[in-house]
PDB file of N, CA, C and O in Angstrom:
ATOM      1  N   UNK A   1       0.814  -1.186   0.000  1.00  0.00           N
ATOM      2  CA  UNK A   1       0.000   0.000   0.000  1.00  0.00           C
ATOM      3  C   UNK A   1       0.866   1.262   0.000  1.00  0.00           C
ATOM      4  O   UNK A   1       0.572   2.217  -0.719  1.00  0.00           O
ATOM      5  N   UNK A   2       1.872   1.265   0.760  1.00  0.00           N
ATOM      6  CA  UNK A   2       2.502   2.669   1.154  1.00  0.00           C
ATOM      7  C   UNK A   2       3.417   2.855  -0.560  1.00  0.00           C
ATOM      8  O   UNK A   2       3.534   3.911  -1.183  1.00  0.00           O
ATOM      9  N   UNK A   3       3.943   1.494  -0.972  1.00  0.00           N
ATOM     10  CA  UNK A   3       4.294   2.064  -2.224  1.00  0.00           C
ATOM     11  C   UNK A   3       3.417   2.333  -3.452  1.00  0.00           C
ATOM     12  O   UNK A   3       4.051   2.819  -4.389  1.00  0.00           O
ATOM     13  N   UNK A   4       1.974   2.112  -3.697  1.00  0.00           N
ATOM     14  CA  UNK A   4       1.380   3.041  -4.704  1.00  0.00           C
ATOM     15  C   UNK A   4       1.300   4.382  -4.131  1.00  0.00           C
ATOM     16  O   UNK A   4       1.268   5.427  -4.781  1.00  0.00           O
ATOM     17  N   UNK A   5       1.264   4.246  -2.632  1.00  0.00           N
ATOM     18  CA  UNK A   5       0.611   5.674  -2.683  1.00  0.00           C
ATOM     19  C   UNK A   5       1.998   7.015  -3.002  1.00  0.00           C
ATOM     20  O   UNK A   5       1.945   8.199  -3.337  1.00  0.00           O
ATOM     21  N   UNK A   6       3.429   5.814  -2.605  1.00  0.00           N
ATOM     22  CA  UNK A   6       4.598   6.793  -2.987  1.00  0.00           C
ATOM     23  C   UNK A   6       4.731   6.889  -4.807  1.00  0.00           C
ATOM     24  O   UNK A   6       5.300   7.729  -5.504  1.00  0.00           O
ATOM     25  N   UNK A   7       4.062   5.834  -5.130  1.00  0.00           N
ATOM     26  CA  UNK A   7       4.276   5.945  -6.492  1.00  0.00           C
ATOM     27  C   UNK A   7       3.103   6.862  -7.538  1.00  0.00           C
ATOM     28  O   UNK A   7       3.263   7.114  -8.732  1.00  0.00           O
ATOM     29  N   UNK A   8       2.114   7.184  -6.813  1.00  0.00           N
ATOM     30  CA  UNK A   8       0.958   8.205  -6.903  1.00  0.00           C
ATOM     31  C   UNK A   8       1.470   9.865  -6.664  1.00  0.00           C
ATOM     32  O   UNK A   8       1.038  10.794  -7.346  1.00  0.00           O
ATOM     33  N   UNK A   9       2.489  10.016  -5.539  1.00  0.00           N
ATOM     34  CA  UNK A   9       2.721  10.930  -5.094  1.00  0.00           C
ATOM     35  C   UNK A   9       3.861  11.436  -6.256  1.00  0.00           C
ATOM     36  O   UNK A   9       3.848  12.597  -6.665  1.00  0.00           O
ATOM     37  N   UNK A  10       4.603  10.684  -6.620  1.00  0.00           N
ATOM     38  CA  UNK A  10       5.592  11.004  -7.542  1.00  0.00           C
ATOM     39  C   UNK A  10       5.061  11.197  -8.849  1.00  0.00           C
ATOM     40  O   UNK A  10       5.537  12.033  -9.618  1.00  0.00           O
ATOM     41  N   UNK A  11       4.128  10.487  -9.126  1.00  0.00           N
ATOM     42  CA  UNK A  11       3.510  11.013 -10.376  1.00  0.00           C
ATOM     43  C   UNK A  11       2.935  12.458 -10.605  1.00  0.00           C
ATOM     44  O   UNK A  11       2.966  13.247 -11.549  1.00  0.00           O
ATOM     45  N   UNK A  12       2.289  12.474  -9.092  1.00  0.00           N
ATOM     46  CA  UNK A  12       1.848  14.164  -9.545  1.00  0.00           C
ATOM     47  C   UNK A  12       2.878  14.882  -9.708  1.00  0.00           C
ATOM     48  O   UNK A  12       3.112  15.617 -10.668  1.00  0.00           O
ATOM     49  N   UNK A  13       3.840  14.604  -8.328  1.00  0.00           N
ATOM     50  CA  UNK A  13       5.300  15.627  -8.643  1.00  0.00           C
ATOM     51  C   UNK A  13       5.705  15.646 -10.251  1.00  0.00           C
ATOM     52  O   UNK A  13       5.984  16.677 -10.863  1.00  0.00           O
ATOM     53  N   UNK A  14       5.690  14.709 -10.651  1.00  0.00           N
ATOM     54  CA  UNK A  14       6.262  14.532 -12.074  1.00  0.00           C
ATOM     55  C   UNK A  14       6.009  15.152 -13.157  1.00  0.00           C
ATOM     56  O   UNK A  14       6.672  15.621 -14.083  1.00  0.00           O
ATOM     57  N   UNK A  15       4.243  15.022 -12.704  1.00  0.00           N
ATOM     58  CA  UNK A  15       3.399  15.874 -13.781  1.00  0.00           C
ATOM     59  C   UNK A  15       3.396  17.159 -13.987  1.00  0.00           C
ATOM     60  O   UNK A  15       3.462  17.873 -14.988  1.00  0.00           O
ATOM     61  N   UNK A  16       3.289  17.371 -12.592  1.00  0.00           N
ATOM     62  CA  UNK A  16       4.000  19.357 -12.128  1.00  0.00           C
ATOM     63  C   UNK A  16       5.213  19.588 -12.989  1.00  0.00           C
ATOM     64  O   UNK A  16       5.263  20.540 -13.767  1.00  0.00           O
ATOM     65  N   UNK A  17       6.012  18.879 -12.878  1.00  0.00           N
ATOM     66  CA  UNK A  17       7.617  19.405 -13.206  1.00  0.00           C
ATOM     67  C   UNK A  17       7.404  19.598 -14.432  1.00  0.00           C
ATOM     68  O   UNK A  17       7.771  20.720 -14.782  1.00  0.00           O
ATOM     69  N   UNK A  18       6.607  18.476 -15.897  1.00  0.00           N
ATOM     70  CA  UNK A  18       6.632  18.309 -17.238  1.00  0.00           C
ATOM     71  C   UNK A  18       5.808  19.536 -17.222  1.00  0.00           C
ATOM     72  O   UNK A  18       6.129  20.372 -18.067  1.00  0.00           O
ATOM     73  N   UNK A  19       4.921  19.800 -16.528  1.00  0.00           N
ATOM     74  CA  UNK A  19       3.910  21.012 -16.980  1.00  0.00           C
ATOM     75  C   UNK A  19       4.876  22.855 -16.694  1.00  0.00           C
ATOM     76  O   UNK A  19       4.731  24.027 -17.042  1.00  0.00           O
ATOM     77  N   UNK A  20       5.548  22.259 -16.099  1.00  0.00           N
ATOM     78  CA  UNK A  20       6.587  23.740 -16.436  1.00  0.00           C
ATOM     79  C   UNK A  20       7.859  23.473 -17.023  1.00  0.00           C
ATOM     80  O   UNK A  20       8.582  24.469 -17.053  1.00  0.00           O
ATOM     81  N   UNK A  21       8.370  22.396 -17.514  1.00  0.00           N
ATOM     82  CA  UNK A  21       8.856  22.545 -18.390  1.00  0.00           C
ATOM     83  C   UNK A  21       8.154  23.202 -20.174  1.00  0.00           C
ATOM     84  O   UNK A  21       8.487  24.062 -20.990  1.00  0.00           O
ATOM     85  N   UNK A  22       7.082  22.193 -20.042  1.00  0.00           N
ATOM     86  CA  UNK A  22       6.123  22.484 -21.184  1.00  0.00           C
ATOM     87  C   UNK A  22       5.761  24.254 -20.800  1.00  0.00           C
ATOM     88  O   UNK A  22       6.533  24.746 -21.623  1.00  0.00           O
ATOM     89  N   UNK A  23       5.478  24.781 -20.500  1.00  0.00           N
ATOM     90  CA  UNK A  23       5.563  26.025 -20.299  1.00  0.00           C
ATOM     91  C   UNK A  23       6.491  27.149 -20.571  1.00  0.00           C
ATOM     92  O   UNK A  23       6.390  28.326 -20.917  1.00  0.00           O
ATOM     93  N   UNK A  24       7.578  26.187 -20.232  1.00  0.00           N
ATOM     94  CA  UNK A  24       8.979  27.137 -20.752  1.00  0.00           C
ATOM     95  C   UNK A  24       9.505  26.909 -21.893  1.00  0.00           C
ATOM     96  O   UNK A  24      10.463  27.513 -22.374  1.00  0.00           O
ATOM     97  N   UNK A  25       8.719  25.759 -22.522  1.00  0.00           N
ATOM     98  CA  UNK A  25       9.441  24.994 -24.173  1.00  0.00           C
ATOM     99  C   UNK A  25       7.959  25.975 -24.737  1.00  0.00           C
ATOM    100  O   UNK A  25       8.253  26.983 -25.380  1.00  0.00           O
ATOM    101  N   UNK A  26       6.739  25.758 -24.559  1.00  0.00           N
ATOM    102  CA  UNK A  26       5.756  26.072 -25.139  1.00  0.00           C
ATOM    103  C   UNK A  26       5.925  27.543 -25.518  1.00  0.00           C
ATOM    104  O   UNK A  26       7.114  27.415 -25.809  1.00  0.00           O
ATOM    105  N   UNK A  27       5.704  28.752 -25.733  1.00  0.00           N
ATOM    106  CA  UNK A  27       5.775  29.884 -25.058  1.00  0.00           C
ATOM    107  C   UNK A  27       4.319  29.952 -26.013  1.00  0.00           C
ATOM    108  O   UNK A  27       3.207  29.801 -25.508  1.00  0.00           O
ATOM    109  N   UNK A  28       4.427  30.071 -26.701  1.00  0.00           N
ATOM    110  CA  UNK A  28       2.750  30.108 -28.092  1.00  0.00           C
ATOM    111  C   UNK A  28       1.346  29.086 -27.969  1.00  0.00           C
ATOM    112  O   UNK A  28       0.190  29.295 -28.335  1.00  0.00           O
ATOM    113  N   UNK A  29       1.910  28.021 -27.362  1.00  0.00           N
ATOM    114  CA  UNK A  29       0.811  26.787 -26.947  1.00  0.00           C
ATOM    115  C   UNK A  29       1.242  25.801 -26.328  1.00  0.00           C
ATOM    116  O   UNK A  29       2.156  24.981 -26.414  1.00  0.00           O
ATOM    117  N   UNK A  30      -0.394  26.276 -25.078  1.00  0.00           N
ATOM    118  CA  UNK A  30       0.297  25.530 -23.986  1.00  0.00           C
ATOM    119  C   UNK A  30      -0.808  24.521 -23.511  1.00  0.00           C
ATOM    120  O   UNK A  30      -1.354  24.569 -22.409  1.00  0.00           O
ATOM    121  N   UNK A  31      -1.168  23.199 -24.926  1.00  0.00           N
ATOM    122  CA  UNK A  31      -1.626  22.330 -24.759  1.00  0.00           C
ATOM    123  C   UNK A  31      -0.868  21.119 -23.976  1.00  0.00           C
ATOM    124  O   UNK A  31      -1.295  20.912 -22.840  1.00  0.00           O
ATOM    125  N   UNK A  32      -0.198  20.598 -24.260  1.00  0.00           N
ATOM    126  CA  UNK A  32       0.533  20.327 -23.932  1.00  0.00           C
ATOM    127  C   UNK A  32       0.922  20.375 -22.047  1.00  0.00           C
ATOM    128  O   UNK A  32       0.808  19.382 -21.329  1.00  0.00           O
ATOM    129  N   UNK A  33       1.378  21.754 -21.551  1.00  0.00           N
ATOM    130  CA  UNK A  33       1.079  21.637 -20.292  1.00  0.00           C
ATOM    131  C   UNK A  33      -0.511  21.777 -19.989  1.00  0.00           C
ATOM    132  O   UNK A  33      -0.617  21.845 -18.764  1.00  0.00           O
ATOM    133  N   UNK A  34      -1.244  21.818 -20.340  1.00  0.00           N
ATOM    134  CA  UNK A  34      -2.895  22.107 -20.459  1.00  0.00           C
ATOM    135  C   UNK A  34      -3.103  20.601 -19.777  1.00  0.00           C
ATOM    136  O   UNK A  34      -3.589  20.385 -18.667  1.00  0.00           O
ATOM    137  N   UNK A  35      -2.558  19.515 -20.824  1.00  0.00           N
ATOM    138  CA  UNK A  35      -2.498  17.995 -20.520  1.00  0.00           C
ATOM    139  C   UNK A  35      -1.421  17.734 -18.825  1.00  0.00           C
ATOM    140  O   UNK A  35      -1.956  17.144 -17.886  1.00  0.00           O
ATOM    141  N   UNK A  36      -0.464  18.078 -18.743  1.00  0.00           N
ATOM    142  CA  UNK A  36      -0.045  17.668 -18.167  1.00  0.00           C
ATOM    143  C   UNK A  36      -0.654  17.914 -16.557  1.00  0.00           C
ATOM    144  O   UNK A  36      -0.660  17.111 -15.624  1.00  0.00           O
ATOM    145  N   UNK A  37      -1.120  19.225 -16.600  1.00  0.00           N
ATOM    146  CA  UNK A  37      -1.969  19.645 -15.266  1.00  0.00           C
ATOM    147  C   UNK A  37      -3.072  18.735 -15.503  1.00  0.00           C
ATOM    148  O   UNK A  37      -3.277  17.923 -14.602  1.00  0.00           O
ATOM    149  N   UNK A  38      -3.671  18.702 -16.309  1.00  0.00           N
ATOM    150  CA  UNK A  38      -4.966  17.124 -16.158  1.00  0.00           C
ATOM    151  C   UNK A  38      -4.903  16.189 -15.578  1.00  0.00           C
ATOM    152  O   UNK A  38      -5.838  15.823 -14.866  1.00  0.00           O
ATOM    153  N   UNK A  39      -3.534  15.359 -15.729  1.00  0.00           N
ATOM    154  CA  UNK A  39      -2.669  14.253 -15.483  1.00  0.00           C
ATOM    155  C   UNK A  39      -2.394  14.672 -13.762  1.00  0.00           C
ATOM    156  O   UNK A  39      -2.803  13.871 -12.922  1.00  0.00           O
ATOM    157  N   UNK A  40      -1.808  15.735 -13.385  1.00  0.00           N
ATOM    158  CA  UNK A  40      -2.006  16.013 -11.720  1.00  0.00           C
ATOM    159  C   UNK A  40      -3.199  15.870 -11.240  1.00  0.00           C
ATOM    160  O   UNK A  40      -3.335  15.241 -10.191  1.00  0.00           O
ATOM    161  N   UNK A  41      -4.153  16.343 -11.809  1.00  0.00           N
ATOM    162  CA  UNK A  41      -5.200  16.509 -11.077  1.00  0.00           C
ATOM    163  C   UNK A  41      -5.531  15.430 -10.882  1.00  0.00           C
ATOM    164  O   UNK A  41      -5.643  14.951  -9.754  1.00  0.00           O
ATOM    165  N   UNK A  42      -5.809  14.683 -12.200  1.00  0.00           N
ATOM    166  CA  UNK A  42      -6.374  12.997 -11.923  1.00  0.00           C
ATOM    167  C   UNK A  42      -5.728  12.500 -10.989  1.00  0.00           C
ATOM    168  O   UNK A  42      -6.264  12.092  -9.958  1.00  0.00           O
ATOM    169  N   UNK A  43      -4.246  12.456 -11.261  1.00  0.00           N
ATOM    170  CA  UNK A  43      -3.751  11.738  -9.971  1.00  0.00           C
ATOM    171  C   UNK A  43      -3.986  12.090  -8.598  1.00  0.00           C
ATOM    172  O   UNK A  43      -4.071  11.369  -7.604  1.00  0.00           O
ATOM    173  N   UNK A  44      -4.066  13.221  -8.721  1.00  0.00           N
ATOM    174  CA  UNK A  44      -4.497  13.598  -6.887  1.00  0.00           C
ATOM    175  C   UNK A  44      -6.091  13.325  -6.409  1.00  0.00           C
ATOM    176  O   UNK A  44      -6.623  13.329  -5.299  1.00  0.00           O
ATOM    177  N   UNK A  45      -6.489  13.139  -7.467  1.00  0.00           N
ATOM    178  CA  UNK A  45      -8.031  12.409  -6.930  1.00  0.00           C
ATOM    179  C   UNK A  45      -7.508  10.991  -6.835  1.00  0.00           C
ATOM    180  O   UNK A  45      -7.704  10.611  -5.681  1.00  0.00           O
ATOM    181  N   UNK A  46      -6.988  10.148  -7.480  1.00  0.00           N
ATOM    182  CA  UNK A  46      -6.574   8.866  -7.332  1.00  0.00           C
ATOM    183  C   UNK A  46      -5.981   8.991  -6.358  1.00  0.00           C
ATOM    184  O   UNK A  46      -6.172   7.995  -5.661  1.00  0.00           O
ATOM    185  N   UNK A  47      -5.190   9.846  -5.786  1.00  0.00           N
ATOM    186  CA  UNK A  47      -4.437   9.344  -4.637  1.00  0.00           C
ATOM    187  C   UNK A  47      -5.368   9.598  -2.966  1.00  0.00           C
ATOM    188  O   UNK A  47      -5.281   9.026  -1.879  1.00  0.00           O
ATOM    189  N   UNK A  48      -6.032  10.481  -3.365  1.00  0.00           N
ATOM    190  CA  UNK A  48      -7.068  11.169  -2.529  1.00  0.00           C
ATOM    191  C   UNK A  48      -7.929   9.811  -2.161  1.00  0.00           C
ATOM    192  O   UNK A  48      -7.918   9.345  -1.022  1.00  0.00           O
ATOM    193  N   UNK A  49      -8.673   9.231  -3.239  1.00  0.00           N
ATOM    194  CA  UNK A  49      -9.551   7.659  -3.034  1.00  0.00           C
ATOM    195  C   UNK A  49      -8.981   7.056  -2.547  1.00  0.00           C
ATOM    196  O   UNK A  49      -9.461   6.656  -1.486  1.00  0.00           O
ATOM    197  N   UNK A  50      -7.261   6.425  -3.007  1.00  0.00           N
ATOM    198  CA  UNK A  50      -6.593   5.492  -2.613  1.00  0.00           C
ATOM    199  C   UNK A  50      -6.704   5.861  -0.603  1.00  0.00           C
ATOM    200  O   UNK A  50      -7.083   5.165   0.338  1.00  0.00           O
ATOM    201  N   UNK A  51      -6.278   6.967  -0.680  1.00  0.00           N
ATOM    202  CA  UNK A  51      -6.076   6.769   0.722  1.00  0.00           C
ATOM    203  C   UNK A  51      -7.498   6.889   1.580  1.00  0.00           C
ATOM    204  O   UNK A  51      -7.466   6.591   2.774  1.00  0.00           O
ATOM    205  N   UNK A  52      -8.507   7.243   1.088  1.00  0.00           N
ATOM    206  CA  UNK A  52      -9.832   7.044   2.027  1.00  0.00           C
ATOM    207  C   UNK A  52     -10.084   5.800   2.094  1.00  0.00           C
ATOM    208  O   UNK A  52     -10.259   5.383   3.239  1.00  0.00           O
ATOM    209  N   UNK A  53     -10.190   4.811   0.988  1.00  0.00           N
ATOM    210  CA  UNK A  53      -9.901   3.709   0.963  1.00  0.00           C
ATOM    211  C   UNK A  53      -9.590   2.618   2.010  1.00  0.00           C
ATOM    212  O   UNK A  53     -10.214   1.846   2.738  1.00  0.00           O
ATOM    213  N   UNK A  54      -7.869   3.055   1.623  1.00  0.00           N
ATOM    214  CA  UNK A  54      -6.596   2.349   2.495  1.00  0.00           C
ATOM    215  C   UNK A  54      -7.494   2.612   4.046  1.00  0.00           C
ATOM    216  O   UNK A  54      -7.673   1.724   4.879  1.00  0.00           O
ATOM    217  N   UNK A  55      -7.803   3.518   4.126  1.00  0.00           N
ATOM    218  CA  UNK A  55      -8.369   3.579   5.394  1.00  0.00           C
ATOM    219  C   UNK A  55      -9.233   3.479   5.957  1.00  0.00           C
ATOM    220  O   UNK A  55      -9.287   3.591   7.181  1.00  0.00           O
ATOM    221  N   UNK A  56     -10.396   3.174   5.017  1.00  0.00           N
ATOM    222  CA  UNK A  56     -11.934   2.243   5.689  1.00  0.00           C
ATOM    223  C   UNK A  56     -11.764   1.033   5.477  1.00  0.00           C
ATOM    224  O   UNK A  56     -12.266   0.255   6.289  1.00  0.00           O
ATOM    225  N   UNK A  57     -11.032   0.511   4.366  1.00  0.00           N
ATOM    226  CA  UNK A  57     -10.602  -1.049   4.848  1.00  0.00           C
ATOM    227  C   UNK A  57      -9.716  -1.178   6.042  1.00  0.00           C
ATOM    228  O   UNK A  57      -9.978  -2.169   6.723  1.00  0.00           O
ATOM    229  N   UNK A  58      -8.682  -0.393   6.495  1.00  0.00           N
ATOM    230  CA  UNK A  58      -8.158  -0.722   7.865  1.00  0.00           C
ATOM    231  C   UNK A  58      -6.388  -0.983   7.375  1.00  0.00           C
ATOM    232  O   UNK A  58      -5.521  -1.290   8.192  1.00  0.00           O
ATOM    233  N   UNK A  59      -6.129  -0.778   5.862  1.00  0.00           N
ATOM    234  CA  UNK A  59      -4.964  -0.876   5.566  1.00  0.00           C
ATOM    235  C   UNK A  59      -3.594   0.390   5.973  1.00  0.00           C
ATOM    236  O   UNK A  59      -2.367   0.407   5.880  1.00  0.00           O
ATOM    237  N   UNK A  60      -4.817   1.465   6.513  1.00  0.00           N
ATOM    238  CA  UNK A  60      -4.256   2.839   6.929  1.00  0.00           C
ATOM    239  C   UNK A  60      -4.651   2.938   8.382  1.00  0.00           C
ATOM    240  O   UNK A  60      -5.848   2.919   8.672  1.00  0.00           O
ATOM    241  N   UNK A  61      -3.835   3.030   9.203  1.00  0.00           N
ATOM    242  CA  UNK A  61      -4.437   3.111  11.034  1.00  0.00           C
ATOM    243  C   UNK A  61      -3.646   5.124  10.771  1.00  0.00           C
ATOM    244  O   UNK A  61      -2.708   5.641  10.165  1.00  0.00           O
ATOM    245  N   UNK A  62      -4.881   5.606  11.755  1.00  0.00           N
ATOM    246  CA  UNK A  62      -4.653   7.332  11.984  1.00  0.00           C
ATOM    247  C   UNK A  62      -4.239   6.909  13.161  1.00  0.00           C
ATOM    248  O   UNK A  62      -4.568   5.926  13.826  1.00  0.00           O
ATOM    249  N   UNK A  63      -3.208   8.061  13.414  1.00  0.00           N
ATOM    250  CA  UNK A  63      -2.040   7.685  14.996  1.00  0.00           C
ATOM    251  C   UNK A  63      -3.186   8.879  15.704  1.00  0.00           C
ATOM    252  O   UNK A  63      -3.762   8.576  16.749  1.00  0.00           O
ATOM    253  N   UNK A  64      -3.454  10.266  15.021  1.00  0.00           N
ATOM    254  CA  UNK A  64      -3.669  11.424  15.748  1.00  0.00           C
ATOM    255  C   UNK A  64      -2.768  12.282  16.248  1.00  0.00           C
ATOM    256  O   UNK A  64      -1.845  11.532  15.932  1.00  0.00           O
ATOM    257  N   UNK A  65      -2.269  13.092  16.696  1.00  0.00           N
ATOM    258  CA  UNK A  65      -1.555  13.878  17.325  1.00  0.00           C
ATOM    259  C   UNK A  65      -0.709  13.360  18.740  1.00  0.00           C
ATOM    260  O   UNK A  65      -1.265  13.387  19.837  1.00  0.00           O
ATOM    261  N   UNK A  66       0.729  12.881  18.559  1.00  0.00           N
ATOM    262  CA  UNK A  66       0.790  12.458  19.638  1.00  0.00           C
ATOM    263  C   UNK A  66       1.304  13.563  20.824  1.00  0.00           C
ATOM    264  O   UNK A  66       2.312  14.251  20.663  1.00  0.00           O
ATOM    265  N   UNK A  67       0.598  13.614  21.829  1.00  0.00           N
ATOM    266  CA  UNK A  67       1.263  14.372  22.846  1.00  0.00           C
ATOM    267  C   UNK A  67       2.516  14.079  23.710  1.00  0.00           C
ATOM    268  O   UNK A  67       2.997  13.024  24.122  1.00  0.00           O
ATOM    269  N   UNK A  68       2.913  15.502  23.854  1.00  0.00           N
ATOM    270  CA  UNK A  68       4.228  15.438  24.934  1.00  0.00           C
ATOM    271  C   UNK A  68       4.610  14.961  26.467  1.00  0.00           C
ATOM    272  O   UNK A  68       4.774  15.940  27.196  1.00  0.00           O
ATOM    273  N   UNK A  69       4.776  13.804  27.074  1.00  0.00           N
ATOM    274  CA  UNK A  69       4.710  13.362  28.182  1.00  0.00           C
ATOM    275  C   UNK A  69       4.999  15.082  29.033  1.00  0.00           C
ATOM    276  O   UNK A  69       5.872  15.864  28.655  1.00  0.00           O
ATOM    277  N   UNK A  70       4.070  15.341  30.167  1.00  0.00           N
ATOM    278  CA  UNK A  70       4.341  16.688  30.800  1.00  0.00           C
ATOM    279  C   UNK A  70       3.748  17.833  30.111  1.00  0.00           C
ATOM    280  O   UNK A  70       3.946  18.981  30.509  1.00  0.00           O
ATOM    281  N   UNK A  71       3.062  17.574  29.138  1.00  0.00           N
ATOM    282  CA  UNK A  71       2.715  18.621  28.830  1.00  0.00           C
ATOM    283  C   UNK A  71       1.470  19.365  28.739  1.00  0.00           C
ATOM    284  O   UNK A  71       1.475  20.532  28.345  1.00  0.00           O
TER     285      UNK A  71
END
């Protein structure tokens, strides 16, 4: 589990990066990064499900905030 969701996370990063490159190659049309921000977005809803998911099946435990002994 923890590696799709690292491999989800890198995709958006990825997609970000191509979409400003495409930006700085594009300067006249910017289909191209147009696509590549699509490709983030999707993925961050995919990764968004994955982890509500991971976590009503029980494959994700929430710790919460842990507190400071004394404090």
């Amino acid at each position: 589990m923890k590696i799709i969701i690292v491999l989800l996370f890198l995709g958006v990063v990825g997609s970000l990066v191509s979409a400003v490159v495409y930006l700085m190659q594009d300067r006249n049309n910017g289909s191209r990064m147009a696509w590549a921000l699509t490709w983030r977005i999707g993925l961050s809803v995919l990764l968004f499900a994955v982890l509500l998911v991971g976590h009503w099946l029980g494959w994700i435990q929430s710790t919460g905030l842990q507190t400071m002994p004394g404090a």
